[in-house]
Every structure is written in structure tokens, then in C-alpha cells.
C-alpha positions as CSV (number, residue, x, y, z in Angstrom):
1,X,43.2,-61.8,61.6
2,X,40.2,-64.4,61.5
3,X,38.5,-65.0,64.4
4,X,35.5,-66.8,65.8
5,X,33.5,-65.1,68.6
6,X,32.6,-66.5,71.4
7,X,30.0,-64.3,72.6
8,X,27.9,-61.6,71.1
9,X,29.7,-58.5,70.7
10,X,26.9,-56.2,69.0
11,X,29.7,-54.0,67.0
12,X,30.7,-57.3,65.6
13,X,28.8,-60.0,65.6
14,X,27.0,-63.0,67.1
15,X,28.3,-65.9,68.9
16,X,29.6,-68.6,66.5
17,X,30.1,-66.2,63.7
18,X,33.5,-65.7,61.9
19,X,35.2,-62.0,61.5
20,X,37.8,-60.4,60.7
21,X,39.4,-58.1,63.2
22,X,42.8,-56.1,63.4
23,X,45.1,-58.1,64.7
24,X,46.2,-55.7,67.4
25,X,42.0,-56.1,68.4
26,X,42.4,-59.8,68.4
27,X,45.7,-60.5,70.1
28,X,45.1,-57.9,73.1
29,X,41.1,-57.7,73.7
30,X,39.2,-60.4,72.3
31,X,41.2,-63.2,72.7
32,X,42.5,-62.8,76.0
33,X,39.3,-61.8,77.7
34,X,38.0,-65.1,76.3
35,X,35.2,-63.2,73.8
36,X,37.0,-65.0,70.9
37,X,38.7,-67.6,69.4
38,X,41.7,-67.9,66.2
39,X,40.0,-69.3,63.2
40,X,41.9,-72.7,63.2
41,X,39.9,-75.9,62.4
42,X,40.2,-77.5,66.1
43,X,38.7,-73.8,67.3
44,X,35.8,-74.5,64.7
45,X,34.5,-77.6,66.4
46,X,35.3,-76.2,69.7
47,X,32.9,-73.2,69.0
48,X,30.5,-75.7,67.5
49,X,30.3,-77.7,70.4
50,X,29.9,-74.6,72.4
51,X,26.9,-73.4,70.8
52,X,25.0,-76.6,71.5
53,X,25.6,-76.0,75.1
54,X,24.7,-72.7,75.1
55,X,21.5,-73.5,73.4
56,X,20.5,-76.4,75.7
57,X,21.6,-73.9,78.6
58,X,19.4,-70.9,77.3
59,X,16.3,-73.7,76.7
60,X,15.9,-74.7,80.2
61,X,17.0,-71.1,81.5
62,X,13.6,-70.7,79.6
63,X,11.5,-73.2,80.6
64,X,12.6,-72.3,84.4
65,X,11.2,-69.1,83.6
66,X,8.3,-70.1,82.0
67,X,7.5,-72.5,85.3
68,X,8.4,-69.3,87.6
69,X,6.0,-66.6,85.4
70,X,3.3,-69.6,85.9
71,X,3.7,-69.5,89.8
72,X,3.9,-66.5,90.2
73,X,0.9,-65.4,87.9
74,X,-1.1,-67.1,90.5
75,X,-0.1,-65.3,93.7
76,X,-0.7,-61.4,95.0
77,X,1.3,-59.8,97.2
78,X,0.0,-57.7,100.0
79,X,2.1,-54.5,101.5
80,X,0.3,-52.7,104.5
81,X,1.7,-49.2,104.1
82,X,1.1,-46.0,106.8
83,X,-1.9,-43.7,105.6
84,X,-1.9,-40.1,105.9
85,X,-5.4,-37.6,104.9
86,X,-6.9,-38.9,102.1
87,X,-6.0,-42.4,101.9
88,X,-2.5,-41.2,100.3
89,X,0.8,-43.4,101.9
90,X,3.4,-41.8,103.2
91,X,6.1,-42.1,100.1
92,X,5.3,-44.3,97.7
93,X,5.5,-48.4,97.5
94,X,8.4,-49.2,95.4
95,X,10.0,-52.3,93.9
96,X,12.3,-53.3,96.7
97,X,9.1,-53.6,99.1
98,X,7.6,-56.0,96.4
99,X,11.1,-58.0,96.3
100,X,10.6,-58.2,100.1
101,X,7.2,-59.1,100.1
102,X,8.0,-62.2,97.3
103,X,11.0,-63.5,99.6
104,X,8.9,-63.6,102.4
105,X,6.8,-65.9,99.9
106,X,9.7,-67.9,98.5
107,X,10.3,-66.3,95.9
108,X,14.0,-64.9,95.3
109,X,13.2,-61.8,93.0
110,X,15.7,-58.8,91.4
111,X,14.4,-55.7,92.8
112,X,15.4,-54.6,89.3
113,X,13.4,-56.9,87.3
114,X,10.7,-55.9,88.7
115,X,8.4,-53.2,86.8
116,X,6.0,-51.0,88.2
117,X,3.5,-48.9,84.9
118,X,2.6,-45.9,87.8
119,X,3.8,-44.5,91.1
120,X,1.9,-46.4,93.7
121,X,0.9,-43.5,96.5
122,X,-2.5,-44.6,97.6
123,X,-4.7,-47.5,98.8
124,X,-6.0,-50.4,95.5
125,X,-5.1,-53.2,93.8
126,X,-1.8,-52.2,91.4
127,X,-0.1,-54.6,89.1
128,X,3.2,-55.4,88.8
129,X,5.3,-56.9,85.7
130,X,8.7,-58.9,86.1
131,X,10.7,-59.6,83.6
132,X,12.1,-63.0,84.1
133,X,13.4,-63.7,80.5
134,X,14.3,-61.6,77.7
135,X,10.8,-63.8,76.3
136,X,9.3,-64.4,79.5
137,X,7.5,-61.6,81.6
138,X,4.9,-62.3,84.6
139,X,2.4,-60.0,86.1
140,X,1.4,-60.3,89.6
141,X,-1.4,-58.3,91.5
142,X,0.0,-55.5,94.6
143,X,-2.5,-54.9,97.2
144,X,-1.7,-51.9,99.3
145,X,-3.0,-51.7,102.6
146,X,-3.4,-49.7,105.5
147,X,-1.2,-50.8,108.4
């Protein structure tokens, strides 16, 4: 059976594309979850027209990250932790305290988009990296404090 998906599927194909899939596949997976539609000629311009919003969706999804990763590039995010011998924290400073410290800011922020290179467990000036868009990635400076 012909079919046009509807989204990517990567043991398939992309969105837009036309396949051909078992029918059993089609008529009791693909289709009815919505991840595809039968190749008939009004189903063509409906994917076609599809497409275009999706494009003009993922564009400004983009530029809304690009405006966010420039905002954010400028700010630095302070997190006064407890300090044991040494100047070594207590735990570590992880990715949820940064989330915290950006909402406090205004900034609503994934603790899982958030990326720290190293284990923060002492006192400096550490840099963090969120990914915003698959393209789009900002870095902003952690300074970690005594309390």
C-alpha cells in the first residue's frame, strides 16, 4: 500500500515522502495514529499544504530561539552554595539549580536542556550550554558562591 507520511519515521522516511508499506502496517499503525496518509491525489495536496506550515512553524520556532540564545548570552547566573574545607560545596551544583536560578530571572528553562562539560564541586566561574534548537545552542556563565 502507498502512503504519504506525515511525520518522520527514521525506519521509513521523511515527512512528505511517499512509501510503500504492508498494508497490515498501514491500515493498523500509521494511519490511525495519524503518522500517515493513503496516497490519493486530495491526500497529496493535503500533505503539501502541511509541509508549508510546518516549515513556516519550524522558521519562527527558530528565530524564537535565536532571540532567546541572544538574551541569554548576555546574562550570568549566580548560585551561593554551602562550603565545606577547602572551598569544596557540599554535593555538587547541578542543572535543576541553574533552571531555578533562570526562573527566578524570567527565564522558563528545561532542566534537561541544560548542559553542564564538568561536575561543578567548588567555588569559580563555570559555563553552562543550553540547547534551545536542534541549530541553536547558548552558553551562559555559572558563578558559584559561598552562602
Amino acid at each position: 500500500m502507498k502512503v504519504i507520511l506525515r511525520k518522520d519515521i527514521e525506519q521509513l522516511g521523511k515527512v512528505g515522502q511517499m512509501v510503500d508499506v504492508k498494508d497490515g502496517y498501514a491500515l493498523n499503525y500509521l494511519i490511525p495514529r495519524g503518522f500517515a496518509y493513503v496516497a490519493v491525489k486530495g491526500n497529496i495536496k493535503a500533505i503539501v499544504e502541511e509541509k508549508k506550515i510546518l516549515e513556516k512553524r519550524d522558521l519562527q520556532e527558530l528565530k524564537n530561539a535565536q532571540q532567546l540564545a541572544s538574551d541569554l548570552e548576555k546574562i550570568s547566573v549566580t548560585i551561593p552554595v554551602q562550603v565545606g574545607e577547602e572551598d569544596k560545596i557540599f554535593g555538587t551544583v547541578t542543572s535543576q539549580m541553574i533552571a531555578d536560578s533562570l526562573s527566578e530571572k524570567g527565564y522558563e528553562i528545561d532542566k534537561r536542556k541544560i548542559d553542564l562539560d564538568e561536575t561543578i564541586k567548588t567555588l569559580g566561574i563555570y559555563t553552562a550550554n543550553i540547547k534551545l534548537h536542534p541549530s541553536v545552542n547558548a552558553k551562559i556563565k555559572v558563578w558559584v558562591v559561598r552562602e
